[in-house]
mmCIF file of the C-alpha atoms, coordinates in Angstrom:
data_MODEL
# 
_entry.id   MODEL 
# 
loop_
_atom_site.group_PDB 
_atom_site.id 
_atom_site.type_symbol 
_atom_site.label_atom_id 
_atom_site.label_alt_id 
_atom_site.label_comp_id 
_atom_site.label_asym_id 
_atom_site.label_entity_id 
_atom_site.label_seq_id 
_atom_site.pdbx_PDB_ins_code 
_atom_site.Cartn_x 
_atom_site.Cartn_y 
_atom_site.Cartn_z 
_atom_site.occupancy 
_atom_site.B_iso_or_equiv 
_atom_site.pdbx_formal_charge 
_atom_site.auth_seq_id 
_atom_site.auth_comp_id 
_atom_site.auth_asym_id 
_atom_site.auth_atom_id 
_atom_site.pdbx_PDB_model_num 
ATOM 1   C CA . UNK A 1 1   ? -46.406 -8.326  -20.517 1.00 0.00 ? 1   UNK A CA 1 
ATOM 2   C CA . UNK A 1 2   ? -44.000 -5.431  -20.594 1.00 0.00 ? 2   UNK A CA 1 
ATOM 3   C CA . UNK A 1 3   ? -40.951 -7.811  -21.383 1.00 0.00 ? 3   UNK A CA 1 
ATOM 4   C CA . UNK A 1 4   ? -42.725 -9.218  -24.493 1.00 0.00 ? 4   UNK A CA 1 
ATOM 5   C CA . UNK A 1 5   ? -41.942 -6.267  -26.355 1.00 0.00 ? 5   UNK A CA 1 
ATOM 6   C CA . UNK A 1 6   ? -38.479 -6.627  -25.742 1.00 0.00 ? 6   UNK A CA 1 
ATOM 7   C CA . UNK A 1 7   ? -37.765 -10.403 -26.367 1.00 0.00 ? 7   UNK A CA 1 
ATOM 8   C CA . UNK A 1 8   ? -39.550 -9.396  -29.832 1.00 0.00 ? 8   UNK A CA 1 
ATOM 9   C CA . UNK A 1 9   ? -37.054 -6.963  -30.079 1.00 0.00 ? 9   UNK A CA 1 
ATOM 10  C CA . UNK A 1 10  ? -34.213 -8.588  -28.971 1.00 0.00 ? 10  UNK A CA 1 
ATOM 11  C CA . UNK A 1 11  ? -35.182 -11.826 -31.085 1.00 0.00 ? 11  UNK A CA 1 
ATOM 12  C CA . UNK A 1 12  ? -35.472 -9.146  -34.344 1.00 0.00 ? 12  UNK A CA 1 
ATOM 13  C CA . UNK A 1 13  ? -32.016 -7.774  -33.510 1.00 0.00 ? 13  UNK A CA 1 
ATOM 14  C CA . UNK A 1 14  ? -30.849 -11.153 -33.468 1.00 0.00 ? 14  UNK A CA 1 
ATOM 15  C CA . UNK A 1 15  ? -32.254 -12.243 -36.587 1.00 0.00 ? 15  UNK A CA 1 
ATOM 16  C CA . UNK A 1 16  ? -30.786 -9.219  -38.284 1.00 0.00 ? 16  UNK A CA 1 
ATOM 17  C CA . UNK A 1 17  ? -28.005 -9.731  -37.006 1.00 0.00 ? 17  UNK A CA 1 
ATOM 18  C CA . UNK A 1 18  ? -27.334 -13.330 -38.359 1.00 0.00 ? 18  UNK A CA 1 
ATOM 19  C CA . UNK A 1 19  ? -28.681 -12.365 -41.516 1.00 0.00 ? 19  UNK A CA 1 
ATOM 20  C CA . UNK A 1 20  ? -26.426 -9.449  -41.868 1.00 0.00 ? 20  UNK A CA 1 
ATOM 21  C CA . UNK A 1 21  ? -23.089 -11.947 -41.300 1.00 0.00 ? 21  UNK A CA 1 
ATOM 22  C CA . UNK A 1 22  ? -24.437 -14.141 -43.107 1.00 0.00 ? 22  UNK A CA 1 
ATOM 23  C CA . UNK A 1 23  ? -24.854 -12.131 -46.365 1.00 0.00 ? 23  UNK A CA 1 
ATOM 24  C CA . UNK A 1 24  ? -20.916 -9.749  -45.762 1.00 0.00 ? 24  UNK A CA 1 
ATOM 25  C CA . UNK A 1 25  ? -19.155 -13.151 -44.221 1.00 0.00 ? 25  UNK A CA 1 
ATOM 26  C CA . UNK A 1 26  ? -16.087 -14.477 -46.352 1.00 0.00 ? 26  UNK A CA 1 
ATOM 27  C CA . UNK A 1 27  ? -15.863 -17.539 -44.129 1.00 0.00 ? 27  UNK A CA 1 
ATOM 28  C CA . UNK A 1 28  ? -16.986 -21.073 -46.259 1.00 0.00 ? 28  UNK A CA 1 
ATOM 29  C CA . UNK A 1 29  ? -20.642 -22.575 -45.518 1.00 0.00 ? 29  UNK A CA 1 
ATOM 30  C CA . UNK A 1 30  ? -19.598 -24.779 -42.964 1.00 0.00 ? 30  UNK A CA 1 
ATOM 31  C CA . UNK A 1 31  ? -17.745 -22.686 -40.826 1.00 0.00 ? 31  UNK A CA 1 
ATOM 32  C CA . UNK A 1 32  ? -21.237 -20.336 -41.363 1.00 0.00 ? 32  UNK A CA 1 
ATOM 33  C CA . UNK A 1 33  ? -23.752 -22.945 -40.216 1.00 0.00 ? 33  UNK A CA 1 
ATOM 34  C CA . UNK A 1 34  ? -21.177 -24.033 -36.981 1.00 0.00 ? 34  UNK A CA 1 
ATOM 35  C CA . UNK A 1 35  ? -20.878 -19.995 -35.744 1.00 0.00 ? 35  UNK A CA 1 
ATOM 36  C CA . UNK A 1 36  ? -25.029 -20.086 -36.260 1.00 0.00 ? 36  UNK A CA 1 
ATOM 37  C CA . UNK A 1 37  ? -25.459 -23.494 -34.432 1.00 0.00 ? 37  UNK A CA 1 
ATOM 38  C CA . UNK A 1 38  ? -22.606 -22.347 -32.099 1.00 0.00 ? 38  UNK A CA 1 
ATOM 39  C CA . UNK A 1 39  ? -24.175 -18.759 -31.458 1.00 0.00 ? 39  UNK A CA 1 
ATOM 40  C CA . UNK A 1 40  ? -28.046 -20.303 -31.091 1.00 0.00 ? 40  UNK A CA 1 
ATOM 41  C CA . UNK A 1 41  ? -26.818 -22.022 -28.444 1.00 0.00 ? 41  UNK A CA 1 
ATOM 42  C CA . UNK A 1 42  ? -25.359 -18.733 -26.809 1.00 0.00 ? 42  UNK A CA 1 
ATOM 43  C CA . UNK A 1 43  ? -28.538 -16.889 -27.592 1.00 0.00 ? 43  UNK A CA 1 
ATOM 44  C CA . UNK A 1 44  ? -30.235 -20.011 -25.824 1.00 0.00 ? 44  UNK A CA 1 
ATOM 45  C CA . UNK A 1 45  ? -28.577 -19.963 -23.208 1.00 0.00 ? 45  UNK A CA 1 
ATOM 46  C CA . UNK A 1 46  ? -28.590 -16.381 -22.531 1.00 0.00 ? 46  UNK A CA 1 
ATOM 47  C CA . UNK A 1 47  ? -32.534 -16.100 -23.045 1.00 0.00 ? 47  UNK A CA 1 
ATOM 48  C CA . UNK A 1 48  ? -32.915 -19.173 -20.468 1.00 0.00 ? 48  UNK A CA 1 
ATOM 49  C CA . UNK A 1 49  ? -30.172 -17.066 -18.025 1.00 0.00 ? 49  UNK A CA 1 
ATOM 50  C CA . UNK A 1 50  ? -32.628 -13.766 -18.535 1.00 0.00 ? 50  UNK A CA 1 
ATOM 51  C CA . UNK A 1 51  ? -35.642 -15.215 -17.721 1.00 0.00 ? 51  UNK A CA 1 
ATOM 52  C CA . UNK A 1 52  ? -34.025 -17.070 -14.386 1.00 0.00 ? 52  UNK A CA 1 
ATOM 53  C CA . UNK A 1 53  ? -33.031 -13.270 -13.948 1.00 0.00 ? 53  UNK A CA 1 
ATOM 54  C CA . UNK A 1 54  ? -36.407 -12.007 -13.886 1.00 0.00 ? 54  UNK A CA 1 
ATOM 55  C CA . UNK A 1 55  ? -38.563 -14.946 -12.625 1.00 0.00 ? 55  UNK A CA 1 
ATOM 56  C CA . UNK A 1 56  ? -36.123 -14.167 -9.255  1.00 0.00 ? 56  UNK A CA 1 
ATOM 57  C CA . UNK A 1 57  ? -36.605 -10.004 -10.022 1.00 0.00 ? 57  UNK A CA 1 
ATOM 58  C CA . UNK A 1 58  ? -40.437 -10.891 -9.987  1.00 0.00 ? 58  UNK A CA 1 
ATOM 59  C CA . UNK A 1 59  ? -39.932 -12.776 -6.432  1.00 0.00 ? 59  UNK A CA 1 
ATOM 60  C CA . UNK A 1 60  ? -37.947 -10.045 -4.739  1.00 0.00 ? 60  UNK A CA 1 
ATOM 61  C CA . UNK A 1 61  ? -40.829 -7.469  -6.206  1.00 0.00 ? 61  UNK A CA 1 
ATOM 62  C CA . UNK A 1 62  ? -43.365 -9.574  -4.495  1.00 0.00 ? 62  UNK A CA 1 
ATOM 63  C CA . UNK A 1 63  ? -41.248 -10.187 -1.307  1.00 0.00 ? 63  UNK A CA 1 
ATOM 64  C CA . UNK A 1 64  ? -40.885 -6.597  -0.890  1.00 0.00 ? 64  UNK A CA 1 
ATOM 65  C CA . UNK A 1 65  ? -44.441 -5.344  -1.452  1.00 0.00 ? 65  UNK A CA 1 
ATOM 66  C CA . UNK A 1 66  ? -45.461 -8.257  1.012   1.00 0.00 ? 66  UNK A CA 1 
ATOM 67  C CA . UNK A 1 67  ? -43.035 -6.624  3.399   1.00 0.00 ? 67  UNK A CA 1 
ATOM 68  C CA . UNK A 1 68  ? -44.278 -3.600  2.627   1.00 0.00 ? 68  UNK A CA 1 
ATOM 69  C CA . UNK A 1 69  ? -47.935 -4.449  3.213   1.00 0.00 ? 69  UNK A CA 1 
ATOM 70  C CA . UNK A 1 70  ? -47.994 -6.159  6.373   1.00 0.00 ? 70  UNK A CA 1 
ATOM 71  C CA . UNK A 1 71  ? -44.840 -4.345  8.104   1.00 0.00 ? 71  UNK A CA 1 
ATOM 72  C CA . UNK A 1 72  ? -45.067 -0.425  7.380   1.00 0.00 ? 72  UNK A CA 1 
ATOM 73  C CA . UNK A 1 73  ? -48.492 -0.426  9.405   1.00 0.00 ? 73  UNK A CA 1 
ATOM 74  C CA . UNK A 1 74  ? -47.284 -2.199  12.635  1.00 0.00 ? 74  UNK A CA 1 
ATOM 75  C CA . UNK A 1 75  ? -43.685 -0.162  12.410  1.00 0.00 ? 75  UNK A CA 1 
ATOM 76  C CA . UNK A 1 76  ? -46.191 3.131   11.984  1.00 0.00 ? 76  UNK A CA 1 
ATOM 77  C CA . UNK A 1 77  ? -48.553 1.863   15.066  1.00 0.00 ? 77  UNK A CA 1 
ATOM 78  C CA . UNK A 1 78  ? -45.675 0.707   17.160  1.00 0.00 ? 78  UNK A CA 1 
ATOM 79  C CA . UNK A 1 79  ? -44.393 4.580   16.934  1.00 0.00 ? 79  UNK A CA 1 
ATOM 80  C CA . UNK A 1 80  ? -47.799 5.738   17.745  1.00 0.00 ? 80  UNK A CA 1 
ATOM 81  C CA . UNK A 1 81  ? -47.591 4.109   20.563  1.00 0.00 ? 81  UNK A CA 1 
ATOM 82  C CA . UNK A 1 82  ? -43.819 4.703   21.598  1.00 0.00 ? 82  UNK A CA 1 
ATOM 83  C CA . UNK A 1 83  ? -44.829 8.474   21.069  1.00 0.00 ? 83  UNK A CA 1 
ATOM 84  C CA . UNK A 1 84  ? -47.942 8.138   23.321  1.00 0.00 ? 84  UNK A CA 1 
ATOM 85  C CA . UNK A 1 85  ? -46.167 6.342   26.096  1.00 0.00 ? 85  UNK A CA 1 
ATOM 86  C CA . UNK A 1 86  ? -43.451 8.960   25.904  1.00 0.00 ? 86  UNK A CA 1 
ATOM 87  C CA . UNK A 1 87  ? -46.051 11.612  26.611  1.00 0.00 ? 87  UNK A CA 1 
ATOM 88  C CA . UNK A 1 88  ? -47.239 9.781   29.391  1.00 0.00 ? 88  UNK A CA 1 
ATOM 89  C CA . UNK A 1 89  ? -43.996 9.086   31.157  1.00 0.00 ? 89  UNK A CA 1 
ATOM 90  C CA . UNK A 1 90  ? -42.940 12.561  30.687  1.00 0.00 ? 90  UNK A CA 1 
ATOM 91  C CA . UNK A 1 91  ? -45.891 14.591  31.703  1.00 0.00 ? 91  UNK A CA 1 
ATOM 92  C CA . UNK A 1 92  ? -45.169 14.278  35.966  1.00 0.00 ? 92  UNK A CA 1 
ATOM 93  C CA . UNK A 1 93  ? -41.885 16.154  34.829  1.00 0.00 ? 93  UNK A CA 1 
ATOM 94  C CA . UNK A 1 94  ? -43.358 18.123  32.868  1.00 0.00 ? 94  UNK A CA 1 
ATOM 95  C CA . UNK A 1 95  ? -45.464 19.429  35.314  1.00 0.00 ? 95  UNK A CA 1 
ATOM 96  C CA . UNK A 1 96  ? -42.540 19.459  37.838  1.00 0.00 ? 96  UNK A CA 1 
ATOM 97  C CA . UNK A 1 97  ? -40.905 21.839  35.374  1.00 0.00 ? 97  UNK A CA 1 
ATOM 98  C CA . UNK A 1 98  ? -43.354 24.115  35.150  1.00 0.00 ? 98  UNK A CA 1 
ATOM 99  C CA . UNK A 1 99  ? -44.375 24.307  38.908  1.00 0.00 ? 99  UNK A CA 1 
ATOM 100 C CA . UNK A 1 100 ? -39.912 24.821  39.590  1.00 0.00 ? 100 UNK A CA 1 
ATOM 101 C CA . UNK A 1 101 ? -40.633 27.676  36.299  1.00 0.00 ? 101 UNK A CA 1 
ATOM 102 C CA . UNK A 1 102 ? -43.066 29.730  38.494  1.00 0.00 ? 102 UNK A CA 1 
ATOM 103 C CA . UNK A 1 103 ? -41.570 29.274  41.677  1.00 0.00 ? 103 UNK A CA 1 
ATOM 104 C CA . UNK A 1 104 ? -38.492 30.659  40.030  1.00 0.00 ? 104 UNK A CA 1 
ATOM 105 C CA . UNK A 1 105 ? -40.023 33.809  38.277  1.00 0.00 ? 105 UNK A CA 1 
ATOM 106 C CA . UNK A 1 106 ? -41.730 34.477  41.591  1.00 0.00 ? 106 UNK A CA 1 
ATOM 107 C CA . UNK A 1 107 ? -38.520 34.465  43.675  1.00 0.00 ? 107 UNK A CA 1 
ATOM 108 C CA . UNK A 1 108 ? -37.211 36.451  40.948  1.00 0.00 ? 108 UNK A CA 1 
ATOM 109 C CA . UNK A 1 109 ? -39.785 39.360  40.978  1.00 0.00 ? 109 UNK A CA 1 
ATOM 110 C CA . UNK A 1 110 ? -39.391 38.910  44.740  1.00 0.00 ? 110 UNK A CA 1 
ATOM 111 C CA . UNK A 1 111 ? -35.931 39.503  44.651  1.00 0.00 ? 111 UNK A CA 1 
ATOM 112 C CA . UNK A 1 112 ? -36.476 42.179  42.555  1.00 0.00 ? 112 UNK A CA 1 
ATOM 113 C CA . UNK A 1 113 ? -38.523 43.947  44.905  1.00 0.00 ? 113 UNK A CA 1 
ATOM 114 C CA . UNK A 1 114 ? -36.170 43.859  47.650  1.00 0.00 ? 114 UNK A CA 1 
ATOM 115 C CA . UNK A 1 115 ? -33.503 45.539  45.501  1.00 0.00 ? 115 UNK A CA 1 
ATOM 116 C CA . UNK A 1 116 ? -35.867 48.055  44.446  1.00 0.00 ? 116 UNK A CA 1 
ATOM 117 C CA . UNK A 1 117 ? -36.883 48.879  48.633  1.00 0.00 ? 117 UNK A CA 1 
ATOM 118 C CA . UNK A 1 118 ? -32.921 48.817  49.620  1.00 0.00 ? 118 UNK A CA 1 
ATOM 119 C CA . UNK A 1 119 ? -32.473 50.832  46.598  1.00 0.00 ? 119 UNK A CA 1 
ATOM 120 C CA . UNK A 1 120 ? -35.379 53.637  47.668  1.00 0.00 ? 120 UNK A CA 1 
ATOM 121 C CA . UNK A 1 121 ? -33.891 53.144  51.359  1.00 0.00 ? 121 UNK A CA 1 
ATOM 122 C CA . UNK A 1 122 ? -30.325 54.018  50.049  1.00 0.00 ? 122 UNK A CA 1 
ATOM 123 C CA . UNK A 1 123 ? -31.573 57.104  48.257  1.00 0.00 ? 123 UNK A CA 1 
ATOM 124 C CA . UNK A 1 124 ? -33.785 58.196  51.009  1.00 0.00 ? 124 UNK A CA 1 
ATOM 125 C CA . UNK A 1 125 ? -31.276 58.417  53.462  1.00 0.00 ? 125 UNK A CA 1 
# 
């Protein structure tokens, strides 16, 4: 519906257009009617080329919202579930991580005692 309003236009612009040359043109009547018959044809042609154009516009329109429609919800549950197996495979480690995390603060507050008793040792003696 939208491109009715501009064939109308188009075909006005057109008509204006051959009326306009045909009222300022110094060229004899026959040379006149052969550029209209010869420039119909090229308007013809042209309107038959624009709606090819946009019958195939139309097609890749519908092609893509059918793409749209029936792939963007299995790409979006495919990632749910990439990002849920993900989890899964990486919770053991990160676990593991966590468990090496303490055991590493603890040998570091341990160590830290030490140094503290060999430091109160040194100053004591």
């Amino acid at each position: 519906m939208r491109g009715k309003p501009f064939l109308i236009g188009l075909s006005t612009g057109v008509i204006g257009g051959i009326a306009a040359i045909l009222l300022t043109t110094p060229q004899s009547g026959q040379q006149i009617r052969s550029n209209i018959v010869s420039n119909a044809k090229k308007a013809k042609t042209t309107l038959k080329e624009m709606k090819v154009h946009s019958q195939s516009l139309k097609e890749s329109f519908s092609t893509i919202k059918y793409e749209a429609k029936n792939n963007i919800p299995k790409i979006i549950n495919d990632l749910k579930y990439s990002i849920t197996n993900f989890r899964d495979e990486i919770e053991p480690e990160t676990l593991k991580l966590k468990e090496e995390i303490a055991g590493l603060q603890k040998t570091i507050t341990e160590i830290e005692n030490n140094l503290s008793e060999i430091n109160n040792k040194k100053k004591n003696e």
